[in-house]
C-alpha positions in Angstrom: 160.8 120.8 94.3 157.4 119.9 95.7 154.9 117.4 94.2 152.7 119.3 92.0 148.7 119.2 93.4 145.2 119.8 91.3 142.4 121.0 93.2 138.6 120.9 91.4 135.8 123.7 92.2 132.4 122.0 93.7 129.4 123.9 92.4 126.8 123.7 95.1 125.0 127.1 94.0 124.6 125.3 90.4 126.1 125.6 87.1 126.6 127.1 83.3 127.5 127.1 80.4 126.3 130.8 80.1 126.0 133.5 82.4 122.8 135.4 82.0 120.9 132.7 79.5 118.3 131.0 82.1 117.7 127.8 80.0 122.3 127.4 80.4 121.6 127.2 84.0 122.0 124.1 85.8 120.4 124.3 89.3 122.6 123.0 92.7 121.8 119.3 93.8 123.0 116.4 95.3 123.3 114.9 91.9 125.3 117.8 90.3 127.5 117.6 93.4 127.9 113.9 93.4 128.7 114.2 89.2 131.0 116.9 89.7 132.9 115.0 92.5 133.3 111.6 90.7 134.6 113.3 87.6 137.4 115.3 89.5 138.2 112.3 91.5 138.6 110.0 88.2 140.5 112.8 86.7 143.2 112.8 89.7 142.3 116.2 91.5 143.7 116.2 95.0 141.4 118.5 96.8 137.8 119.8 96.0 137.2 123.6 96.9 133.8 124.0 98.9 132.8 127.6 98.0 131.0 129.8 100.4 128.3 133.2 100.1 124.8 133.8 100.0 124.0 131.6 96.8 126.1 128.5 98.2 124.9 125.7 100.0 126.6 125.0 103.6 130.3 124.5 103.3 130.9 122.4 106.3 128.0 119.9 105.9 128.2 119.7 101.7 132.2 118.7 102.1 131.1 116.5 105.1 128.7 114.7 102.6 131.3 115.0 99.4 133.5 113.3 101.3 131.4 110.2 102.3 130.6 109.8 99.0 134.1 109.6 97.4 137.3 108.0 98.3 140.6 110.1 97.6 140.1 113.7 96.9 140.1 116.2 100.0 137.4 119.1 100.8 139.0 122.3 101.4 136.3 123.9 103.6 136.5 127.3 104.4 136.8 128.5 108.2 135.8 132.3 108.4 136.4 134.3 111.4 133.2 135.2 113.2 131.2 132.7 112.0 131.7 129.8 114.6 133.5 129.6 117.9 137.0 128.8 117.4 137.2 125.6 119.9 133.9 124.3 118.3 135.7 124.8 115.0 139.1 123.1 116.1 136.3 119.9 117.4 134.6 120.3 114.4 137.6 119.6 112.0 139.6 117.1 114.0 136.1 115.0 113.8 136.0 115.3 110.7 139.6 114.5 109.9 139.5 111.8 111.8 135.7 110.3 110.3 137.2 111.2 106.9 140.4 109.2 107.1 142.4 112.6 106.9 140.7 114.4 103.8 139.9 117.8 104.8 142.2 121.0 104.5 141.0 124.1 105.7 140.5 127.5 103.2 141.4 130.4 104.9 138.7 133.4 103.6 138.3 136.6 105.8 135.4 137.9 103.2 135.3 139.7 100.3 132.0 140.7 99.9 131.3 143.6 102.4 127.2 143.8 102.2 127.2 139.9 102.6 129.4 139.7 105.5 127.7 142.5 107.2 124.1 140.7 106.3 124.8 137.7 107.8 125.9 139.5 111.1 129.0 139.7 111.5 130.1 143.0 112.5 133.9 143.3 112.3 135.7 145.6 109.6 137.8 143.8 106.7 140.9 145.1 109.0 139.8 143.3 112.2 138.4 140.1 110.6 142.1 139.6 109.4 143.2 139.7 112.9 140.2 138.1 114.1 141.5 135.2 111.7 144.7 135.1 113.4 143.3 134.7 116.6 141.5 131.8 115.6 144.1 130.3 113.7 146.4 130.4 117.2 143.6 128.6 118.7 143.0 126.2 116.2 146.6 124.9 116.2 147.1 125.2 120.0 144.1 122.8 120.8 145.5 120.6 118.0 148.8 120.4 119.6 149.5 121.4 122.9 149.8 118.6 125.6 147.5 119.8 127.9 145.0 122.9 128.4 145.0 125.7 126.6 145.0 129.1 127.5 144.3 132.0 125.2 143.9 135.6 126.0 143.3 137.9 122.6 141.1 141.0 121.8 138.6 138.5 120.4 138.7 135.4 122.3 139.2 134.5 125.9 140.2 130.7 126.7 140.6 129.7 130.3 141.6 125.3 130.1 140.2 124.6 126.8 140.8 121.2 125.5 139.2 118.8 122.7 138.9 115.4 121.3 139.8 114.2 119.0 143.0 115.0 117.9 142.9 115.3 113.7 144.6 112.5 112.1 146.8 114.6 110.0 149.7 115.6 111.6 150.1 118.0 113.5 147.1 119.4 111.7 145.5 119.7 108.2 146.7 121.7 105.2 145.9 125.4 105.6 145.1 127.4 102.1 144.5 130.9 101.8 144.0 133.5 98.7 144.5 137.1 98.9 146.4 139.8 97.4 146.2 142.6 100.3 148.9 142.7 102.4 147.3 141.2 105.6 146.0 138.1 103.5 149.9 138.1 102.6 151.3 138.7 105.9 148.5 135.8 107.3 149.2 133.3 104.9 153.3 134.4 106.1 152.5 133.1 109.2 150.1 130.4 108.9 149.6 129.6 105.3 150.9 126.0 103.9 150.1 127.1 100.3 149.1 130.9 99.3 146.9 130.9 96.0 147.2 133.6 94.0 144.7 134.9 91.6 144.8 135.0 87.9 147.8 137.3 87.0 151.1 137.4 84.7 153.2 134.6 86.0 156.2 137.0 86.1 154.2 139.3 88.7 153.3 135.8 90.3 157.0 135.4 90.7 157.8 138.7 92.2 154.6 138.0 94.7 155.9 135.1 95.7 159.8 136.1 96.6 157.7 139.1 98.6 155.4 136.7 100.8 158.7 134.4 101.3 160.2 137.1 102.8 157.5 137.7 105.0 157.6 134.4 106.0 161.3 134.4 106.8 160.4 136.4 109.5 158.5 133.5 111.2 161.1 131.1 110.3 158.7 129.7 107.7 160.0 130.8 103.9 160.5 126.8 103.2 157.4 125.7 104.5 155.0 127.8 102.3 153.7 126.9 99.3 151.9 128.7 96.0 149.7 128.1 93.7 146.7 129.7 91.1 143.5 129.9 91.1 142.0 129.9 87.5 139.5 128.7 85.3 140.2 125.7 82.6 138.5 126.1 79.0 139.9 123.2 77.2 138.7 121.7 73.7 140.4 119.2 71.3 140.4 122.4 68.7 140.9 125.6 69.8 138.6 127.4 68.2 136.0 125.3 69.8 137.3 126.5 72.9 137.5 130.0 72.5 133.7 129.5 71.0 132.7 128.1 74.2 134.5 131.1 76.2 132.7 133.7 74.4 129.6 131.6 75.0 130.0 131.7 78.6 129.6 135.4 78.5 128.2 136.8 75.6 124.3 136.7 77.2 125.3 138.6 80.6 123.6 142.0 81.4 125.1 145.2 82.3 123.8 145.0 84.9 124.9 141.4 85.8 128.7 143.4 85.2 128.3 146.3 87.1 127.1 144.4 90.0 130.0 142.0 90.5 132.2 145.5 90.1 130.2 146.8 92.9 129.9 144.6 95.3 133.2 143.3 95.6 134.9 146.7 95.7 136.6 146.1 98.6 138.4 142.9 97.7 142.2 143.9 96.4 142.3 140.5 94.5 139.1 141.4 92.7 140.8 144.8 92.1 143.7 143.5 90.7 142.0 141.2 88.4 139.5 144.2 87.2 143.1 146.1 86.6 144.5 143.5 84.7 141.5 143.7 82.5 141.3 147.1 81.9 145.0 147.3 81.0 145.6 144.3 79.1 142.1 144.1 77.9 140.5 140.1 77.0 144.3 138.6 77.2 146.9 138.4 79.6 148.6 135.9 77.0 147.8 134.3 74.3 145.7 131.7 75.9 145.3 133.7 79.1 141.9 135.5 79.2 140.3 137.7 81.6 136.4 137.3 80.0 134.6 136.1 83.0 135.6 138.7 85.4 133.0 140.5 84.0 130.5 138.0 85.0 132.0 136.1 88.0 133.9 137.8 91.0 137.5 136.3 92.5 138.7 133.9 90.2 137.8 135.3 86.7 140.8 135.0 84.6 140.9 131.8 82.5 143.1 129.6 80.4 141.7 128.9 77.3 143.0 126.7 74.6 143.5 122.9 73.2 145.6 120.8 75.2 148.7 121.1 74.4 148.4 125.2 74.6 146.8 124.8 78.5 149.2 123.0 79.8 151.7 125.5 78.1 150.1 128.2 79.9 149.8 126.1 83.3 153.5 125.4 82.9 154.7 129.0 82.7 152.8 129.8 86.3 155.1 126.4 87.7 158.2 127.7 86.1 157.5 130.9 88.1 157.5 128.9 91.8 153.5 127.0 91.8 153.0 123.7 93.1 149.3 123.7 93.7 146.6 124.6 91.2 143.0 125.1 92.4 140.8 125.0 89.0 137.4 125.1 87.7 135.5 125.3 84.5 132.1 125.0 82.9 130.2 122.4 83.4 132.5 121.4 86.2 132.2 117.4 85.6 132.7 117.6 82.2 135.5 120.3 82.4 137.2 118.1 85.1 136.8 115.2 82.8 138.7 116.7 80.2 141.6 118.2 82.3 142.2 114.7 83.3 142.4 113.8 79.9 143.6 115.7 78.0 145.7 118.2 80.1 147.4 116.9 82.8 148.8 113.7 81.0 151.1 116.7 79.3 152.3 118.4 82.6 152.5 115.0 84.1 155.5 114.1 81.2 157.3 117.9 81.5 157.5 117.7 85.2 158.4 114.1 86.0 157.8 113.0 89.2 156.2 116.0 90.3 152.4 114.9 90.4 151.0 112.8 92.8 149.9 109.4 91.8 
């Protein structure tokens, strides 16, 4: 079985401990970011997820500074095809790598957001940026690997002798990540993927997912290579009614408005359809301590576990008995939230799955 992995959520748009109540906010900063990453660092998170969009701050340069300024945990920096030339990118995380004393793994996003993506310029269809991506993900791993120059002619890209230095430290590259629930995001992560994160869902659909995308794999002679994992939101109190009180907190203030604008503009997105579906037909609970509140509120990963301790890791543990290794988490605030999954959390799935977390 393979090692069990916690990944934290870095902020860098701000935080909240309510959606829609302006004096809840807490505006991005260095400081948030640098509280945020000491607390999931002390709480033994592996990697940090570097969000991107039009409210984030920059994904490469934030991780770049994250990193600097902690000593274990690993950015997992988005690379989204369009945005930068594919051999700058390939230089761009070898350096890093290399600078960070291998802490970076790479996030896999082809854009869920339509009007954003098309705002910012890039012109390519939901349906070509997936094969866009897996241009760019050839390239990556040829310049990382091959002895000599590489040569690449795609629809996209033309190379003719590229080459870079340096190499990246981790070998023969970093970790590749990638969430998704269409079918190309499935088939990429087939081919490419080290670890597939699914979205909040009912860990017996999470099962069937994964024997599909193993499949897939198979066909690239990968189905042992790639990993899965979840990514959800952590509300954990000492009592549980305090943290159900602080769930309903989190979205009790938000507009209409606030709702039917996350519905709209991530339409497109079949993750973010599926978790809308899930709450329409199961209404506010998946299970028991399984809820689907702050996809009204927050687009992608919406769907929460919500409980004391010992009922968390419960929940967590059903999504590992169903095939997860790797768990990519947030919650509100995001230091103190990290704090207490460190806590109070993950000492229980450490002592049901025995030598499966890292140390």
């Amino acid at each position: 079985m393979r090692p069990l992995e916690f990944g934290w959520y870095l902020p860098t748009h701000g935080d909240t401990t309510a959606y829609g109540l302006p004096e809840a906010q807490v505006p991005g900063s260095p400081e948030l970011c640098e509280r945020v990453v000491k607390a999931a660092e002390q709480a033994g998170f592996e990697y940090l997820l570097i969000p991107v969009g039009s409210t984030c701050w920059e994904a490469w340069i934030a991780g770049a500074f994250m990193a600097a300024r902690s000593a274990k945990i690993k950015p997992l920096v988005a690379a989204r095809p369009g945005y930068i030339n594919p051999v700058l990118m390939a230089k761009m995380i070898s350096t890093f790598d290399q600078l960070s004393g291998g802490r970076i793994c790479i996030n896999l996003i082809a854009g869920q957001n339509e009007s954003e993506v098309e705002a910012e310029g890039v012109r390519y269809a939901k349906e070509e940026r997936y094969a866009l991506m897996e241009e760019e993900v050839s390239i990556l791993k040829a310049l990382w690997t091959a002895r000599g120059p590489v040569h690449f002619a795609g629809k996209f890209h033309t190379l003719s002798g590229a080459h870079i230095r340096p190499r990246p430290l981790q070998q023969p590259f970093p970790k590749f990540y990638l969430g998704g629930g269409s079918r190309q995001a499935w088939e990429m992560s087939a081919k490419h993927s080290d670890v597939h994160l699914f979205w909040g869902d009912l860990p017996d659909r999470i099962a069937e997912n994964i024997a599909e995308i193993k499949a897939l794999a198979r066909a690239h002679g990968r189905d042992n290579d790639i990993g899965f994992g979840m990514r959800l939101q952590v509300i954990c109190r000492e009592q549980e009614s305090e943290a159900w009180e602080a769930a309903d907190q989190l979205v009790r203030h938000a507009s209409e408005r606030q709702k039917q604008e996350i519905k709209m503009l991530y339409a497109n997105s079949v993750a973010n359809q599926r978790v809308q579906q899930l709450a329409r037909e199961h209404g506010d609970l998946l299970l028991p301590h399984l809820w689907t509140g702050i996809t009204k509120v927050r687009p992608g990963a919406g769907i929460a576990v919500v409980g004391n301790p010992a009922q968390c890791a419960a929940t967590l543990q059903q999504f590992i008995d169903a095939g997860c290794h790797s768990f990519c988490l947030s919650g509100y605030l995001h230091d103190e939230e990290a704090e207490r999954f460190g806590r109070l959390i993950r000492p229980i799935l450490a002592a049901n799955n025995r030598g499966r977390l890292v140390a």
